[in-house]
N, C-alpha and C positions, 0 to 999 in steps of 0.2 A: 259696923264695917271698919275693916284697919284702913287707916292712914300708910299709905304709898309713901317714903320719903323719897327727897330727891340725894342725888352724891351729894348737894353744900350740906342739906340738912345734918345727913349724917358724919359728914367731917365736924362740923360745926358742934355736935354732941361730942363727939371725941376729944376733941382738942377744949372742951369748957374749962376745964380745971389748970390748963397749958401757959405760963409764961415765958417772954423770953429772958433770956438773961441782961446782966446790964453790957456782957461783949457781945453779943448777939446784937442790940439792939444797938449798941455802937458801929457793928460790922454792917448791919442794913444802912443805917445814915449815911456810914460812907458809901455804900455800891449803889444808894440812889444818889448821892452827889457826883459820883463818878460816872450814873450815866447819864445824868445835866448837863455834866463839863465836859465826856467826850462827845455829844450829839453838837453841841455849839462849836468844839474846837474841829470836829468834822465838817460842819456846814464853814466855817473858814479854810481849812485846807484844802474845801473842793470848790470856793471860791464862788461860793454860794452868797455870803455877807462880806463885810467888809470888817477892818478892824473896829473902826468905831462902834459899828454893833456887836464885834465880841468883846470890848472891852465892858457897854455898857452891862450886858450879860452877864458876864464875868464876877463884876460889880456887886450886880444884884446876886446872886451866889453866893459872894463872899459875905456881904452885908446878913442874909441868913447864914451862912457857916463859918465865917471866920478863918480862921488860919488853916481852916484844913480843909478851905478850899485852893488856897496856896497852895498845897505839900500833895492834893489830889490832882491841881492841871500839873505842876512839875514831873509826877509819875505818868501822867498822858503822855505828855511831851517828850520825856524820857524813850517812852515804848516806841517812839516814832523817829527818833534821831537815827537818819539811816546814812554813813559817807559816801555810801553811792548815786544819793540823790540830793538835790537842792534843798535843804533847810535856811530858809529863809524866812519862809512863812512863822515856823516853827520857833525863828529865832525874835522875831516879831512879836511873838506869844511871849517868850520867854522875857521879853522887858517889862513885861507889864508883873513879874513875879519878885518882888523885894529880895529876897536873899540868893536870888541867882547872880550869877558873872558869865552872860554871855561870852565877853573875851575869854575866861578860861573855858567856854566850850569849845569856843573858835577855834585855839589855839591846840586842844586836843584833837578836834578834825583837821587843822593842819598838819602836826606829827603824825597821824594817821597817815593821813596822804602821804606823806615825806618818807614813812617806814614802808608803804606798797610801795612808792617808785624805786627806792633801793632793793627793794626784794626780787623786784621785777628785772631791773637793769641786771644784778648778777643771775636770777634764771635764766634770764636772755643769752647773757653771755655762755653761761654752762649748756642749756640745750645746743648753742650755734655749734660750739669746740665737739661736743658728742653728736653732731650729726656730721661735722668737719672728720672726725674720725672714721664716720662709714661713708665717709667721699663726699658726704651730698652739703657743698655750698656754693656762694656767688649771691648775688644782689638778689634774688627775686625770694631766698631763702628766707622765711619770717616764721619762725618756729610759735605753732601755738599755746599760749602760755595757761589758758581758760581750762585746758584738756587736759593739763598736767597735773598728777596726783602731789607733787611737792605744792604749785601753787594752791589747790584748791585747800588742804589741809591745813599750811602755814594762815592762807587768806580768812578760815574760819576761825582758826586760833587766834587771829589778830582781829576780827570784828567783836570775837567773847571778851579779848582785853580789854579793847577802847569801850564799848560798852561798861566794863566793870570800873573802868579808870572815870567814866562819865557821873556812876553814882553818886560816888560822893559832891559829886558838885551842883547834884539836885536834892543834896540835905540841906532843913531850915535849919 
């Protein structure tokens, strides 16, 4: 009487002969390090643990992978630095990473901030003057800036920059 296989049995014949390569098996290491360290840096940023247990976590991560469990939380961290919201937490993280400089993140999300506020003040200005032209102002006039295709498009260009101006600063 034949033997029924099941679907493992018969992957499991297929792939007998199968290895991976030595990047293959380098790129799996890292995407199971990377989902160790983003599960642990999620249960902090939603304020689930506290530092001290992601740092001892962290720790132990590193103690098995070494430096490139460094270079894997900097690219988490990276992917989460957002200037419209409080990184703090984030920046919390980021001390605990040897060859980062908070300060120079800092100081990027301030120039950040400082190039929207300039960009904002002269839209302001330009929408008031072009609605001043078709009659419509006075005090209660507050043009909206969110709606406008110059700010949304400048606003996206300038979050792709600081983001690309950010990289280098999450190289070991």
């Amino acid at each position: 009487m034949a033997e029924i296989k099941s679907t493992l049995d018969l992957i499991m014949e297929k792939t007998k002969g199968l290895t991976l390569s030595d990047d293959e098996k380098t790129a799996l290491k890292r995407k199971d390090i990377e989902g160790k360290i983003k599960g642990h840096l999620q249960r902090y940023l939603d304020q689930l643990t506290d530092k001290t247990a992601l740092t001892a976590s962290l720790e132990h991560i590193k103690k098995d992978e070494g430096a490139t469990a460094d270079a894997v939380l900097a690219e988490c961290v990276l992917e989460r630095i957002d200037p419209d919201r409080d990184n703090e937490r984030l920046f919390d993280i980021l001390d605990l990473i040897p060859f980062i400089s908070v300060s120079d993140i800092r100081l990027e999300l301030h120039q950040f901030t400082e190039r929207c506020k300039a960009f904002t003040k002269d839209l302001d200005c330009d929408m008031r003057a072009s609605l001043a032209s078709q009659g419509i102002s006075g005090s209660a006039v507050d043009p909206n800036l969110e709606d406008d295709e110059r700010w949304q498009e400048w606003y996206s260009n300038a979050r792709d920059r600081f983001t690309e101006r950010l990289k280098p600063l999450f190289l070991p």
